[in-house]
C-alpha positions as CSV (number, residue, x, y, z in Angstrom):
1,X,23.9,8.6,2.3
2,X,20.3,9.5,3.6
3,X,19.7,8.2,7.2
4,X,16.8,6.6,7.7
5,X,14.6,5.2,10.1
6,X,11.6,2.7,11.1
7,X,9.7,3.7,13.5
8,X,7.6,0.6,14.7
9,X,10.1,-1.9,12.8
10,X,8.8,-5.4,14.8
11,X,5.7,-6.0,12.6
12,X,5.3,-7.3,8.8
13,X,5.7,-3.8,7.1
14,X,8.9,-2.9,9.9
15,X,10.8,-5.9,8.9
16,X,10.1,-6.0,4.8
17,X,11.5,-2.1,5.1
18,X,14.6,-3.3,7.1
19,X,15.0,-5.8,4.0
20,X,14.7,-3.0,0.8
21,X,16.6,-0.8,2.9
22,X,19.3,-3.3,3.6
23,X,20.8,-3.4,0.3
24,X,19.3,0.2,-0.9
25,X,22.4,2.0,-2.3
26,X,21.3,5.6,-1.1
27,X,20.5,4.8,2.3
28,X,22.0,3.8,5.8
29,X,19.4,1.9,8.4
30,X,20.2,4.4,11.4
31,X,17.3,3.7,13.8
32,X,14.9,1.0,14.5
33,X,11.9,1.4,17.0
34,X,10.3,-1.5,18.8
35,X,8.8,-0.9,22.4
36,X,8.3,-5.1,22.8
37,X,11.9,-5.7,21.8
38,X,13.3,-2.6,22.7
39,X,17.1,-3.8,23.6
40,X,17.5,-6.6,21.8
41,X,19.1,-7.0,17.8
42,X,16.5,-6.6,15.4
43,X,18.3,-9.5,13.8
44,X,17.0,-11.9,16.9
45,X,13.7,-10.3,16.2
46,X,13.4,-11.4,12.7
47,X,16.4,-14.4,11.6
48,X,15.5,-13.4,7.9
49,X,17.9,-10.3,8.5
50,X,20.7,-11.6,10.5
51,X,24.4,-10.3,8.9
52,X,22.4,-7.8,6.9
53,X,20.5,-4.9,9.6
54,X,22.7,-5.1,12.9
55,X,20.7,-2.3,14.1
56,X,19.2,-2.7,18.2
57,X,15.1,-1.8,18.6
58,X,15.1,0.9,20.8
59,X,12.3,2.7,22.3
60,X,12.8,6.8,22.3
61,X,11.2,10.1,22.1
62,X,10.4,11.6,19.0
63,X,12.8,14.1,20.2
64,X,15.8,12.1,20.4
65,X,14.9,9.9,17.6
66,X,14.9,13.3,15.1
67,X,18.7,13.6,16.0
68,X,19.2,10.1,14.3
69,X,17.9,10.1,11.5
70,X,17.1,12.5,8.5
71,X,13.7,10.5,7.0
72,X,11.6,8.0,8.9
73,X,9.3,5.5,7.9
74,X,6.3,5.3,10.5
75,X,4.8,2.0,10.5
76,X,2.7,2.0,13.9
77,X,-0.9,1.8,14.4
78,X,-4.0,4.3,13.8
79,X,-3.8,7.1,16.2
80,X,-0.1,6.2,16.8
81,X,1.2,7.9,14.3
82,X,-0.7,10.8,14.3
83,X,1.1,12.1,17.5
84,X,4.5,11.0,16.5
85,X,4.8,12.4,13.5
86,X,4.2,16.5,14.2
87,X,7.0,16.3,16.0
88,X,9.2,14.9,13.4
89,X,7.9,17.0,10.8
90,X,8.7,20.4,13.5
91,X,12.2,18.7,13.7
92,X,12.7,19.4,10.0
93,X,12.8,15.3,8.7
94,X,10.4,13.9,5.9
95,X,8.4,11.0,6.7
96,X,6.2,8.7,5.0
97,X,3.2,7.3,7.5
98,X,2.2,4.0,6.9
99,X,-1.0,3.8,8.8
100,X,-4.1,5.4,7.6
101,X,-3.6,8.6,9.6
102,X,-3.3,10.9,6.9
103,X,-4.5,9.3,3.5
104,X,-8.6,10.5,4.1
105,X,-8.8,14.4,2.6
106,X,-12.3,14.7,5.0
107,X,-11.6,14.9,8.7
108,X,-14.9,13.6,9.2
109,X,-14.9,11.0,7.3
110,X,-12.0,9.7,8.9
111,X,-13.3,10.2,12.8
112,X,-16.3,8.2,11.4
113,X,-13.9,5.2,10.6
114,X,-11.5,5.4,12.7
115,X,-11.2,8.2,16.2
116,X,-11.0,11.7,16.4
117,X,-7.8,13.1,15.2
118,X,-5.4,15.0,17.2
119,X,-3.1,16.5,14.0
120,X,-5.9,17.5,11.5
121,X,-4.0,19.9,10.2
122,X,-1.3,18.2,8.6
123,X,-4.3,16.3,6.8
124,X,-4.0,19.2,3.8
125,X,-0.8,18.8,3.4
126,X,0.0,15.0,3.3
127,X,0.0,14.0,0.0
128,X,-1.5,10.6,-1.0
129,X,1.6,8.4,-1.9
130,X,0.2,6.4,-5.0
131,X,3.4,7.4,-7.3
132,X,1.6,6.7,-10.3
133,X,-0.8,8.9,-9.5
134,X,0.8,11.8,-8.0
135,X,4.3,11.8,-8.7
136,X,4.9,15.2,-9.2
137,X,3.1,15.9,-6.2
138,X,4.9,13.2,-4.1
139,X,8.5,14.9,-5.1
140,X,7.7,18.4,-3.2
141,X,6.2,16.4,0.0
142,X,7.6,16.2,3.2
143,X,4.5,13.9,4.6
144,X,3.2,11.3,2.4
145,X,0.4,9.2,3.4
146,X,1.2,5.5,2.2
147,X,-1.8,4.0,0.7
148,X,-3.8,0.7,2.2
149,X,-3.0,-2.2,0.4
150,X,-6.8,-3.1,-1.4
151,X,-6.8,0.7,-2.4
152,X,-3.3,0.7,-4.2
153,X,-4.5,-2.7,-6.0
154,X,-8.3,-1.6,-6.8
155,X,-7.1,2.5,-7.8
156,X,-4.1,1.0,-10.0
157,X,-7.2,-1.5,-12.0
158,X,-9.6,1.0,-12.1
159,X,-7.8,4.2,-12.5
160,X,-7.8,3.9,-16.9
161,X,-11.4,2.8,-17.0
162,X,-12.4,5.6,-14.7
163,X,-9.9,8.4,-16.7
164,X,-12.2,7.8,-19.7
165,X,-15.8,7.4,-18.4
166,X,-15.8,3.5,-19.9
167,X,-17.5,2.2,-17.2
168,X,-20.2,3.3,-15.1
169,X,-19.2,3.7,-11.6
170,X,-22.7,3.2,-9.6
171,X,-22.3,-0.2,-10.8
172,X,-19.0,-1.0,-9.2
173,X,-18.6,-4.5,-7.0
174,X,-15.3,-5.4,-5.9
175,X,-14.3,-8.5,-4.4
176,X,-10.1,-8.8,-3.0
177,X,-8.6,-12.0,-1.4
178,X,-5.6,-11.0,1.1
179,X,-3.1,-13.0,2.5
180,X,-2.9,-13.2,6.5
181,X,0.1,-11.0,6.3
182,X,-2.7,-7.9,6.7
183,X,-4.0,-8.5,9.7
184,X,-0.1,-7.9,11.1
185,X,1.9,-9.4,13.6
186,X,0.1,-9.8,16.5
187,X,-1.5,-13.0,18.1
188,X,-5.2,-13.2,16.9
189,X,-7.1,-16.9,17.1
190,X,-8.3,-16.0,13.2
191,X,-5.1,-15.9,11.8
192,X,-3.8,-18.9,13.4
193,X,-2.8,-21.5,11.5
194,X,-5.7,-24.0,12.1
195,X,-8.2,-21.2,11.9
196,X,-7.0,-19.9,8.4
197,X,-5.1,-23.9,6.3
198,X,-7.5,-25.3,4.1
199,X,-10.4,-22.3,4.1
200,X,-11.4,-19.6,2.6
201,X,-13.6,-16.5,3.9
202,X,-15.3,-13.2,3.6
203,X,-14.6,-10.8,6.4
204,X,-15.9,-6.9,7.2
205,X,-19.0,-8.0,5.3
206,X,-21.7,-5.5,4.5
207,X,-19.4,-1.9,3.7
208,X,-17.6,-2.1,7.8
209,X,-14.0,-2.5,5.9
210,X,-12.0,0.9,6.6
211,X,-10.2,0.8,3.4
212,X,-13.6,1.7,1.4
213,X,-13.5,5.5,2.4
214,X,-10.1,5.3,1.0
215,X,-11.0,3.5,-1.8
216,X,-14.2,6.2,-2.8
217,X,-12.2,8.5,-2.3
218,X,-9.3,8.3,-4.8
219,X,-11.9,6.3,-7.3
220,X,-13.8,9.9,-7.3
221,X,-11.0,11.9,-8.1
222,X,-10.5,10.1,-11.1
223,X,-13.8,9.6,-12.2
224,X,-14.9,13.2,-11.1
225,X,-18.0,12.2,-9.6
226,X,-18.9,11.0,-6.4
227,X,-18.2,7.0,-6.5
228,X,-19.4,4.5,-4.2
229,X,-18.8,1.1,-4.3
230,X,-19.7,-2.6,-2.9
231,X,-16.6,-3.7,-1.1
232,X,-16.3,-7.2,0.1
233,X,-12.9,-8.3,1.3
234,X,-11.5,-12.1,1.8
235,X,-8.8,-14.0,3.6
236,X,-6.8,-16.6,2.0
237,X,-5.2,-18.9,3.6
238,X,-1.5,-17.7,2.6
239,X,1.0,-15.6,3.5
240,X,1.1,-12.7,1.2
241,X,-0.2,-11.6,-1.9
242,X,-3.8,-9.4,-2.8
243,X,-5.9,-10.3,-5.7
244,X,-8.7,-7.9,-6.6
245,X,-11.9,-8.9,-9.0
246,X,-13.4,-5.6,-10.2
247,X,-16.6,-5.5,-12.2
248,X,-18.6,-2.5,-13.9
249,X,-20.8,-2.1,-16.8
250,X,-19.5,-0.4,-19.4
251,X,-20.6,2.9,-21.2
252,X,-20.0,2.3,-24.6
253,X,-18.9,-0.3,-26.8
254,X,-15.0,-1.2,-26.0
255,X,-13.5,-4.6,-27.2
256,X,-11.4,-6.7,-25.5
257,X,-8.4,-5.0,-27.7
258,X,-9.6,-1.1,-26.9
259,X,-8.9,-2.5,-23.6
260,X,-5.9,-4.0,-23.8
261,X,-4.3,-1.0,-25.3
262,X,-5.7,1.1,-23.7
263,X,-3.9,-0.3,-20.4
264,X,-0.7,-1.2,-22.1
265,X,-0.5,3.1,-23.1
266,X,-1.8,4.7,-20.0
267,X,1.1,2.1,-17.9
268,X,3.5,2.0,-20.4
269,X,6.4,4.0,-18.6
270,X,5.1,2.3,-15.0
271,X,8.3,0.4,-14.0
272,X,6.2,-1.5,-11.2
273,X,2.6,-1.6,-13.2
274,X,2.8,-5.2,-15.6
275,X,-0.2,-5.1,-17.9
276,X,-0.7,-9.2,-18.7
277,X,-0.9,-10.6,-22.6
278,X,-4.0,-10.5,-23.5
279,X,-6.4,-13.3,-22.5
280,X,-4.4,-14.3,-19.5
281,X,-5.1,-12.9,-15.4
282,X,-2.7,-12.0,-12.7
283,X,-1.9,-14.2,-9.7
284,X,-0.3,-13.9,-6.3
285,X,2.5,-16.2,-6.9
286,X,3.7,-13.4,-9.7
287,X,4.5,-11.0,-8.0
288,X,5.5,-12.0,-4.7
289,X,7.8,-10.5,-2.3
290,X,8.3,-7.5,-5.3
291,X,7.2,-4.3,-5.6
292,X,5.4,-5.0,-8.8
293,X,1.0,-4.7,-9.7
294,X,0.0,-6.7,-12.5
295,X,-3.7,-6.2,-14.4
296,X,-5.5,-7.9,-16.7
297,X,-9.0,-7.0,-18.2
298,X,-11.9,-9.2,-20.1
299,X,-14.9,-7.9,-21.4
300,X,-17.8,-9.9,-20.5
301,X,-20.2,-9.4,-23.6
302,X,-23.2,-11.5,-21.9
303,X,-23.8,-8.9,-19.7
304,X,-22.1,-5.5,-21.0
305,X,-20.1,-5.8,-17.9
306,X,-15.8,-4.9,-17.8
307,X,-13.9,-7.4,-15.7
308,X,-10.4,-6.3,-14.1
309,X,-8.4,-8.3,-12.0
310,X,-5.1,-7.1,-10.2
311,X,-2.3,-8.9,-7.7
312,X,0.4,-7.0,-5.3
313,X,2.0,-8.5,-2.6
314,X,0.2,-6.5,0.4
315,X,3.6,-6.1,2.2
316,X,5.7,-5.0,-0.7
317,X,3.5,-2.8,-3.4
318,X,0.6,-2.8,-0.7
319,X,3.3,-1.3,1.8
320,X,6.5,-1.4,2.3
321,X,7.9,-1.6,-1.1
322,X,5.7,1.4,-2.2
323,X,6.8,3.5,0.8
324,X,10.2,3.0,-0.5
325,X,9.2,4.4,-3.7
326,X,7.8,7.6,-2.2
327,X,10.9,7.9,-0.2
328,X,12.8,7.5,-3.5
329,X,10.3,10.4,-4.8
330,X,11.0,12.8,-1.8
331,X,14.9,12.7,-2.3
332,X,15.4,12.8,-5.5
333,X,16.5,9.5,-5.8
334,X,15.8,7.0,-9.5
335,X,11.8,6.2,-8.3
336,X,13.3,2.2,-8.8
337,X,16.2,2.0,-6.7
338,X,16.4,-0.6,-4.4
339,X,13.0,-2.2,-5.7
340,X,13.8,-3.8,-9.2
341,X,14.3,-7.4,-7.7
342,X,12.3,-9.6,-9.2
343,X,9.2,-11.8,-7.6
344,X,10.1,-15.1,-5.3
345,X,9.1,-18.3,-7.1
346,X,7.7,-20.4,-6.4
């Protein structure tokens, strides 16, 4: 049995990894971080997972916490995990970093987002974990940088179109809806209740979201040009889920069947990407609480444009779920285990 454990384990993405890993059959829960609840069961912390993760928060050194584990999962803020997990890595363990500490290739272009970085040189070697993507690469790592939620969702719809040159990526606007879940854990008047029932808003208006370096960035690898985009992100008032509109005008005449197989052939041995009949669109409800992205595409012949629209759950596919699947990647382990439950519904 691989031990394993969550570093930062008291917020969203902490307690959905306690969950997979509960009833993963490769791994033992050995170590759970919190320095709030440090001392107390990480069952009183979350009720969800009492008689299934018995495991005490505690709050240690990186130093001790190498001797109790083999992998961690580091699911702490920006800047956190930047200087916890050098140590980790000296100590010999694998970890995959949830924040967005190592997924921008540009040092610069991350100090202009976020702050300067103290472990720059781990940067080139962290691989970006989007295992449809980078697979291969994601088996050899022993850092993987877990991708943002809107990123996996927008990279996953646009990565075919982009493959082939169908659409023209100066013309890129992308509109995605996320539940609350996102903005974590902590108390914050808009995501209270009253602030957030019965509305619906944009937020980070104007190109200010940090994701959209993240975004450019794996949308011009695949389209091997320099891609920048119109970003505009929204909250919904619900718990969890992402829904992403995309919209591009295409190069070249493709009908709504070019499409649709072209989709259903590049995703065809994805076990987590669900490519929708044709003529119908993904929703949240879908694919909640699973680790699953599901597309659908419409050609808009009005106005040459291609229409994509994808839904994760932010938490599982967006997070949690997918870091799971790295780990699954880095150990050798089948890429599904522990993650082929199906969505909650309703």
């Amino acid at each position: 049995m691989l031990k394993v454990g969550i570093i930062g384990a008291s917020g969203y993405t902490g307690v959905e990894l306690a969950r997979i890993l509960s009833s993963h059959p490769e791994v033992e829960l050995t170590v759970a971080t919190s320095r709030k609840y440090a001392g107390q069961p990480l069952s009183e912390v979350f009720p969800s997972l009492r008689k299934r993760v018995d495991l005490l928060c505690e709050n240690l050194p990186a130093d001790e916490l190498a001797e109790r584990a083999d992998f961690f999962f580091t699911a702490v803020p920006h800047k956190t995990a930047m200087d916890i997990v050098p140590p980790l890595l000296a100590a010999g363990k694998k970890v995959v970093d949830l924040s967005a500490d190592f997924r921008i290739r540009d040092v610069a272009v991350y100090e202009k987002w976020y702050q300067e970085h103290s472990s720059a040189e781990l940067i080139n070697e962290a691989v970006y974990g989007l295992p449809e993507l980078y697979r291969t690469q994601i088996s050899e790592a022993r850092l993987v940088a877990n991708p943002g939620c809107y990123p996996t969702s927008i990279t996953l719809g646009l990565a075919p179109l982009l493959r082939k040159k169908i659409i023209d990526p100066a013309t890129l606007i992308i509109d995605s809806k996320s539940g609350t879940s996102g903005a974590g854990r902590g108390a914050n008047v808009g995501t209270l209740f009253c602030e957030v029932t019965d509305g619906f808003r944009a937020y980070k208006v104007g190109g200010t979201h940090r994701h959209i370096p993240e975004i450019e960035q794996e949308l011009s690898v695949l389209a091997n040009t320099s891609v920048e985009i119109s970003f505009t992100p929204h909250l919904l008032p619900i718990s969890r889920g992402i829904l992403s509109s995309m919209y591009a005008v295409q190069q070249g005449a493709k009908t709504d069947k070019d499409l649709q197989d072209l989709y259903e052939n590049t995703y065809k041995d994805e076990p987590f990407v669900r490519i929708c009949p044709a003529g119908t669109f993904p929703a949240t409800q879908y694919v909640r609480g699973s680790n699953c992205c599901d597309i659908g595409i419409k050609t808009d012949q009005r106005t040459d444009r291609i229409i994509i629209i994808s839904a994760i759950d932010n938490i599982a596919k967006g997070a949690s779920g997918q870091a799971v699947q790295n780990m699954n990647l880095m150990n050798g382990f089948a890429e599904t285990c522990g993650l082929m439950g199906s969505p909650f519904f309703p």
